[in-house]
C-alpha positions as CSV (number, residue, x, y, z in Angstrom):
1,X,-35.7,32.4,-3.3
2,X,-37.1,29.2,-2.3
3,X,-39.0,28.3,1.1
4,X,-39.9,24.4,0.8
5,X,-42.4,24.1,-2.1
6,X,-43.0,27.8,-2.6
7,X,-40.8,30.1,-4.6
8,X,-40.9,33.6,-3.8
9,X,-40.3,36.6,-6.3
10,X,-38.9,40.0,-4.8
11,X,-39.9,42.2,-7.6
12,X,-38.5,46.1,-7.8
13,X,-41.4,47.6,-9.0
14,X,-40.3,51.4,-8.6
15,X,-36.6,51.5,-10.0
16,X,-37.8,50.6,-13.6
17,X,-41.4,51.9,-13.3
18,X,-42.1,54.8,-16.4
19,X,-44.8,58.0,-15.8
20,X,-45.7,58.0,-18.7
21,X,-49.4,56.6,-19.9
22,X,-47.9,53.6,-22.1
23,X,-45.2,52.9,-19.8
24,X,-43.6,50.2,-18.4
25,X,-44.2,48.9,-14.3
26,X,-40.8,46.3,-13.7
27,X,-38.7,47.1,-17.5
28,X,-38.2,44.6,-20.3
29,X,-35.1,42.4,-18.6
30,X,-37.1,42.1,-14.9
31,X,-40.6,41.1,-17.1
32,X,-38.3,38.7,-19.5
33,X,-36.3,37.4,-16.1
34,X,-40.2,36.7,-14.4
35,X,-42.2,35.1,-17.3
36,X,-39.1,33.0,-19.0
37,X,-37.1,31.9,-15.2
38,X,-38.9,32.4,-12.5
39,X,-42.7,31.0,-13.6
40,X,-40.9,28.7,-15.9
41,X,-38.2,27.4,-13.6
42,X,-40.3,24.4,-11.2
43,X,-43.4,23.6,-10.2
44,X,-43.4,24.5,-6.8
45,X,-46.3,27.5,-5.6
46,X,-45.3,31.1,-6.5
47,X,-45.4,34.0,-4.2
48,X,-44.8,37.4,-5.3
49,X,-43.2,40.3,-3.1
50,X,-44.2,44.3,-4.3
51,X,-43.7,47.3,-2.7
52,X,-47.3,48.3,-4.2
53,X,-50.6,46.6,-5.0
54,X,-51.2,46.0,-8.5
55,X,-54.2,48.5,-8.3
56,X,-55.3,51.9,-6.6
57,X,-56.8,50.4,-3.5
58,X,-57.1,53.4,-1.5
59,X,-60.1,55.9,-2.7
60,X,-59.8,58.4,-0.1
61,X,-57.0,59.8,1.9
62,X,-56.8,61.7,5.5
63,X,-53.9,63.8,6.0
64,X,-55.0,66.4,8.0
65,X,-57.6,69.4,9.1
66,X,-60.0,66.5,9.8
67,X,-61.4,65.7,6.5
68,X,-61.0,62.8,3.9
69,X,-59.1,63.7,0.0
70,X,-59.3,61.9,-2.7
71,X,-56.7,58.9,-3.1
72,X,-57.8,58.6,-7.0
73,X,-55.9,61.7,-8.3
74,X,-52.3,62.1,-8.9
75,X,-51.5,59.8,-5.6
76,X,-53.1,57.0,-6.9
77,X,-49.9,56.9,-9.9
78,X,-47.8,55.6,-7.1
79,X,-49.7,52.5,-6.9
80,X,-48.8,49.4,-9.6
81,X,-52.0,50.4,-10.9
82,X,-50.7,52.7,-13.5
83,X,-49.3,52.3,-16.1
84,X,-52.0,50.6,-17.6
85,X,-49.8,48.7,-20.5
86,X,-47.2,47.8,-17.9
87,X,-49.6,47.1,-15.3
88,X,-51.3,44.5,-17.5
89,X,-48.1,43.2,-18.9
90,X,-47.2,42.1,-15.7
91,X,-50.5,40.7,-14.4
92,X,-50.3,38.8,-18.0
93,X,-47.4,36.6,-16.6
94,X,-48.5,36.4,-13.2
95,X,-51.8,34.7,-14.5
96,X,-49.9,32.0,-15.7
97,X,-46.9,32.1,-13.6
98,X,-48.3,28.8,-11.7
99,X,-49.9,26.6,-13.3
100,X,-51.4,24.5,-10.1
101,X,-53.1,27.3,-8.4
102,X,-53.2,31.0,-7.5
103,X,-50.7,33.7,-7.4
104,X,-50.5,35.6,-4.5
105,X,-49.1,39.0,-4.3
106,X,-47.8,40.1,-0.9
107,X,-47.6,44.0,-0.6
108,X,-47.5,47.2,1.1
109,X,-46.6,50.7,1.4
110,X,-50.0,51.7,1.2
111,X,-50.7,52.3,5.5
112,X,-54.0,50.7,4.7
113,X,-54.2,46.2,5.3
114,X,-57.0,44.6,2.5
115,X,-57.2,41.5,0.2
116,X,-58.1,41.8,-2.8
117,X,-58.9,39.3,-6.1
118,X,-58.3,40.3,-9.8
119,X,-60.5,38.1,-11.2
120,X,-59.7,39.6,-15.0
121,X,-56.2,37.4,-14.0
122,X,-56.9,35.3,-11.5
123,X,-54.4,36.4,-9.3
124,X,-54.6,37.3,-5.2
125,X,-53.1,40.2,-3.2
126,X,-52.8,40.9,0.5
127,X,-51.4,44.4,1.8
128,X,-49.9,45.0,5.2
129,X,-50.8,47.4,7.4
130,X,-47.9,50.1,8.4
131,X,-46.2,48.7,11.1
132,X,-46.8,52.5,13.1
133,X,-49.2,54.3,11.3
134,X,-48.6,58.2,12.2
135,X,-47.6,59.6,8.9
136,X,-50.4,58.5,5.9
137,X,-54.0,57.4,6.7
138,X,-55.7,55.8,3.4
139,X,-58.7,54.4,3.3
140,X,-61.0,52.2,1.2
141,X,-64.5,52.5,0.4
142,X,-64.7,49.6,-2.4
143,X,-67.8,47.9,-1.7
144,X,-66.9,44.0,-0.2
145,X,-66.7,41.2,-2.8
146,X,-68.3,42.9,-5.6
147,X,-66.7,43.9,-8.9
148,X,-65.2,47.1,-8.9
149,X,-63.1,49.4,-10.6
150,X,-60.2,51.0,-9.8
151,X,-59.2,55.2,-11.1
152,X,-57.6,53.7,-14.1
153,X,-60.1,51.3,-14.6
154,X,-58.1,48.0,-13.1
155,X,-60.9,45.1,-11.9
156,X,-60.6,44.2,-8.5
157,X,-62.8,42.6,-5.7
158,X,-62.3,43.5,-2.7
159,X,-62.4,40.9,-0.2
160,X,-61.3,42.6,3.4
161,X,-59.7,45.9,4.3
162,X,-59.0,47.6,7.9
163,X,-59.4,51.5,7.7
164,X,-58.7,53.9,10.5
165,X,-61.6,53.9,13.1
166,X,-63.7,56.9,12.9
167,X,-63.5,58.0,16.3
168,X,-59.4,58.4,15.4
169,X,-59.7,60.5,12.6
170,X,-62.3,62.5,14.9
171,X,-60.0,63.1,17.8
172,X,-56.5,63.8,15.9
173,X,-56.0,66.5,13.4
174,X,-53.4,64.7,11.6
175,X,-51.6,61.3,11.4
176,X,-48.6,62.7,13.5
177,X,-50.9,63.9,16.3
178,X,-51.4,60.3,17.1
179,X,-48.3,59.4,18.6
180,X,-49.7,60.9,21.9
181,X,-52.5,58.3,21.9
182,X,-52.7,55.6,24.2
183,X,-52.1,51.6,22.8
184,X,-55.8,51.2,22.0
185,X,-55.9,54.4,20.0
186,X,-53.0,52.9,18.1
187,X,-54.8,49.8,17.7
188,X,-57.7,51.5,16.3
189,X,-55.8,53.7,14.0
190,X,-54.5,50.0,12.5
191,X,-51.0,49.5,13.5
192,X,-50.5,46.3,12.8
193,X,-48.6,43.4,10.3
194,X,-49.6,40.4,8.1
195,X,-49.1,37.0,8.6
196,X,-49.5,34.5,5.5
197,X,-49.7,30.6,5.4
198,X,-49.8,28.7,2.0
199,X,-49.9,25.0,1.3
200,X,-50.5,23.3,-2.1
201,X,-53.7,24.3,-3.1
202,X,-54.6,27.4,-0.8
203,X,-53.4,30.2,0.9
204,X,-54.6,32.5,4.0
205,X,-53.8,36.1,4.9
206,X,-53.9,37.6,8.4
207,X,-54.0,41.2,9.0
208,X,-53.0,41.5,12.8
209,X,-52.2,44.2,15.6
210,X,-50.0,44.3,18.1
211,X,-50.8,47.0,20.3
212,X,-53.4,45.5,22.8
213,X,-52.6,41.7,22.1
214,X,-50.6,39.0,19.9
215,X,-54.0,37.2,18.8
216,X,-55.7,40.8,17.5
217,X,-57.0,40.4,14.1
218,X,-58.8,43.0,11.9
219,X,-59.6,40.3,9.4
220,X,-58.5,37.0,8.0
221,X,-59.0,35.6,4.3
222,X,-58.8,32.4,2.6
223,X,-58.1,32.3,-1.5
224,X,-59.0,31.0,-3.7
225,X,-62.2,33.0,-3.7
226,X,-65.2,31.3,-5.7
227,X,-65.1,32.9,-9.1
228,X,-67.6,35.7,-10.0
229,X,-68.7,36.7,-13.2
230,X,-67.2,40.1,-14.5
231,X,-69.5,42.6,-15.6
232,X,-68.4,44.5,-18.8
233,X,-67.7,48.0,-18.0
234,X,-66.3,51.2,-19.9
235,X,-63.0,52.2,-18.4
236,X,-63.2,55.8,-15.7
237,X,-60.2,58.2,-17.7
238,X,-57.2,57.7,-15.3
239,X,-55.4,60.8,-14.1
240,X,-52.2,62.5,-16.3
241,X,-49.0,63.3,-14.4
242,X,-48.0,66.8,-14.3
243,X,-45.1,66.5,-15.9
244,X,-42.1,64.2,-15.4
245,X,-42.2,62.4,-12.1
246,X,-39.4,60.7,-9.5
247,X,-35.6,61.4,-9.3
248,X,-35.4,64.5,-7.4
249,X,-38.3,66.9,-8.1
250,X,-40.7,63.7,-6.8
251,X,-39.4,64.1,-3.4
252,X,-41.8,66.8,-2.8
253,X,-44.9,64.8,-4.9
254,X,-48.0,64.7,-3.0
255,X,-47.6,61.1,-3.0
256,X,-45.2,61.2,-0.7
């Protein structure tokens, strides 16, 4: 749809997304209906909707007993990250979906707020924090604005990301046992939304909370982001699923 000069994509990046490890992210017709209508179609500034980043941005995970997991195991297949092939196939035409600026990618689903570059594409993406954030708590620990690599060996740069405050994770066993806590405990654990402004040239995402103020930001950031110089790097060996994934038996994944 189309919000004065900005078109925005709603993409289904689930429905048509394969397990395997040369599989597809958004399917033939919804990759076909992206590069040859919607980047083709007007020159207006492109903004992309996803259910999840294009990249494993959480690399630890706190469910409960106190302690962080790892996020970079079979959880981290839930993100847009992997498939590698259709990952990349669709970051292909997002790189050249607008051709007078950036591509931003709006996401969530992760209950972890950060912005983040892919330089190797030249393409932005903010995630939202969970609006209440009492069931998953995922963190980051990307260092800021340097070049790193994701599980399945994805480039990012991380620009900003709110993680639950220590002192949460040190009081409450588990995500759930939060709801007891008072607004500021909520505010710590990162409850909160984004707010994004584009014009021509830029654009600016907001991660906020709500819990002890209107005007509470974790962090704000401006893109484009001066280019960097990416390093050449041998891809980490991304994780296998254990067998076929989603439909019914996924219900019970660890991933969800």
């Amino acid at each position: 749809y189309t919000w004065g000069n900005v078109d925005f994509a709603v993409l289904e990046s689930r429905k048509y997304k394969s397990y395997s490890p040369d599989g597809t992210i958004l399917g033939q017709s919804q990759e076909e209906w992206l590069r040859d209508d919607f980047c083709s179609g007007s020159s207006r500034r492109k903004v992309i909707l996803s259910q999840t980043p294009f990249s494993n941005l959480a690399t630890d995970f706190y469910y409960q007993s106190g302690s962080l997991q790892s996020n970079e195991d079979r959880s981290a297949l839930d993100s847009n990250g992997y498939p590698l092939p259709g990952r990349n196939s669709a970051m292909s035409i997002l790189e050249t979906c607008d051709s007078s600026a950036q591509v931003v990618v709006l996401s969530g689903d992760i209950h972890m707020t950060a912005a983040v570059t892919y330089d190797d594409y030249y393409v932005a993406e903010c995630s939202s924090a969970a609006a209440i954030n009492d069931v998953f708590w995922r963190l980051t620990f990307y260092d800021k604005d340097t070049i790193s690599t994701d599980v399945f060996g994805n480039i990012l740069r991380l620009h900003e990301v709110y993680n639950v405050d220590q002192s949460i994770m040190d009081k409450f066993n588990s995500p759930g046992s939060s709801r007891t806590g008072s607004n500021e405990e909520k505010h710590l654990r990162g409850d909160g939304y984004l707010m994004f402004t584009i014009d021509e040239t830029n654009a600016e995402c907001s991660a906020k909370g709500y819990r002890t103020g209107t005007d509470s930001v974790f962090w704000q950031v401006s893109f484009p982001q001066p280019n960097v110089t990416i390093p050449d790097a041998p891809p980490p060996t991304p994780p296998v699923p254990d067998g076929q994934c989603w439909a019914e038996a996924c219900l019970t994944a660890p991933f969800f």
